[in-house]
Each structure stands twice: as C-alpha cells, then as structure tokens.
N, C-alpha and C positions, 0 to 999 in steps of 0.2 A: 570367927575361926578362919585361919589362913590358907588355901589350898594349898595341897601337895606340889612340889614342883616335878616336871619328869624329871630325875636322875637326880633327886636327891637321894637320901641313903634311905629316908624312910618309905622312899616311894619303889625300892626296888622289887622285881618279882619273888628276888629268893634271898638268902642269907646274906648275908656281907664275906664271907667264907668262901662262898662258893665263887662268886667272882674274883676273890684272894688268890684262892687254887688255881683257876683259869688264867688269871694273869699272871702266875708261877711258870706254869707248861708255854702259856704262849711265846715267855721270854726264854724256857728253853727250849722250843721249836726255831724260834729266831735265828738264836746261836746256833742251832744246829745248819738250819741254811745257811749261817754267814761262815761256817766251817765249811760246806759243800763251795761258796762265794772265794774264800782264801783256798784253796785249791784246786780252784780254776775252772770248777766246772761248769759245765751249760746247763742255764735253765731257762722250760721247754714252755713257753705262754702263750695263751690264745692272742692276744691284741696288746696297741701299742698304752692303752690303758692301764693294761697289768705291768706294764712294764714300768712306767710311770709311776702303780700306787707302791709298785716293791723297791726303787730308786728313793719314793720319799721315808720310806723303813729304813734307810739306809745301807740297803745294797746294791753294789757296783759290779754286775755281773757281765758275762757275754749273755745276752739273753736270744734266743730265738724263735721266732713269731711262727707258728705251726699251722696258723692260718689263711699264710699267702703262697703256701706249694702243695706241689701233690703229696701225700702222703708217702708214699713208695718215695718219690726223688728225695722231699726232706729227713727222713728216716738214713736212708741210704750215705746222706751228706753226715751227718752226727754221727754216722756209724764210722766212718771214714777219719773223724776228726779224732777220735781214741783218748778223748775224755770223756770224765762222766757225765751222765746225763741225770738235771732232775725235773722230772714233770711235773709245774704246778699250774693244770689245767683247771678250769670253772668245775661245780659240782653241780651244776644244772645236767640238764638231758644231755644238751651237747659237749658239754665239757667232759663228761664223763663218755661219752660213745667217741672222743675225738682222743682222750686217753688210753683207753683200749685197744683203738688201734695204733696208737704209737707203740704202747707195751707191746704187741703182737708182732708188729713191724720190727720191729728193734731185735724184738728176742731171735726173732728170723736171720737176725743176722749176726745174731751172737753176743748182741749190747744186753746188760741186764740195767734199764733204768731204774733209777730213784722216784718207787709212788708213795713211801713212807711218811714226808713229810706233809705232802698232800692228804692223803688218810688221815694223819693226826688231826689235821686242822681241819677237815671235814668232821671230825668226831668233836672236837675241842668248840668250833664254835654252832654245832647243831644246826638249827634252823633257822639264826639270826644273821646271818649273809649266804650267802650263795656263788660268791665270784672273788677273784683275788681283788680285785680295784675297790672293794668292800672293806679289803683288810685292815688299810692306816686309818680307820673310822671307827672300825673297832678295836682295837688295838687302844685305838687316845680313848674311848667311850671306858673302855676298862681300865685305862691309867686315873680318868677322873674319878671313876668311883672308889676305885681302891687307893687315890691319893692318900698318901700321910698312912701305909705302910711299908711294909719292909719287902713287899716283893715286889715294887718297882724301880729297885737299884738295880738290878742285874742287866739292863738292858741301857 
C-alpha cells in the first residue's frame, strides 16, 4: 500500500469543493484589488516583503510601507495625496493594532480607507497564513489542488 502524498486530492482536510469555492472568491478578491491597482490607488503594507509577494500576483501598484514613519506623519502624507487608500496590513497582533491605527488616523482626517479586501482574505483564508508575503503560496497551493477546474481561468 502506497502512502498518501501531502496535497494529493485524497489527502486533503476537506472536500474538493470547498477549496473549488475558495479559489472562486480568491480570484474575485484578486480582481477586486487589481480594480483598486488600475485606478490608481495606494496600497498601505507593512514591509518590503509584502510588497514583493503582491508584485509576484501580479500587481503593479504605488505601494507604501507603513512601517518606516511615524504614524501621524505617514497617515497625514496619504491623506494629502487624495487617492484612495487600501490597507492590506498582516493579521497577526501587529498587523492588526497597526491597521487600526491607520483606520483612526486617516478617519481623523477625513480619508475613509479600504479594510474590506483585507477582511475578506482574513476570513477567506482562516488560519492557514497569517501575512500578506504568505499570499502567492497560497494562492499557487489552491491553483494545484483545484487544477483541471473551471475556477482557475478567471485569474
């Protein structure tokens, strides 16, 4: 008898379905940022990592690093620049206490950012990454499993 491989199909945790649906949403989350990507707007990332794993997803944005100024002065600068903003910070401890205060900051100053697409993908991929530089890993991890369906054209 031949062992199981990881990430064969019969070795998954749950349906074949359910990672079907997941990689449904995720390619419309995609889309959604690369709509927020073609019109121009700023997205808000902890390190030059995340910047990295969302370029190899294939987006080309103005991105800006939220973690080499003060809070008050980078908030102040985006607010200043009168595009939108979207924040896609880590959903670890700090990722989330450094979101917060951008949201607060910004609102203070009349910006309403983008934490929507963030939330989705906080919700979408649960407990099995924790940070954006995570993303193109699972993103291709869900392209292999659901290879040789029909919800990986969209993307």
């Amino acid at each position: 008898m031949r062992p199981r491989k990881p990430g064969s199909k019969r070795y998954l945790k749950a349906p074949l379905i359910v990672y079907e649906n997941r990689m449904e949403q995720m390619d419309n989350l995609l889309d959604e940022l690369q709509d927020f990507v073609d019109k121009g707007s700023i997205i808000v990332v902890e390190g030059k990592r995340d910047v990295i794993a969302l370029k190899s997803l294939g987006f080309h944005a103005e991105f800006r690093l939220a973690t080499h100024y003060s809070i008050v002065n980078f908030c102040e600068d985006l607010a200043k620049n009168g595009k939108e903003i979207v924040i896609l910070t880590d959903w670890d401890r700090r990722g989330n206490i450094l979101a917060d205060k951008l949201v607060k900051n910004l609102h203070s100053l009349g910006v309403n950012p983008d934490t929507r697409i963030r939330e989705l993908i906080v919700s979408l991929v649960q407990k099995e990454i924790k940070d954006i530089e995570s993303l193109p890993g699972y993103v291709e991890k869900l392209r292999k499993i659901t290879k040789g369906t029909d919800t990986t054209d969209s993307l």
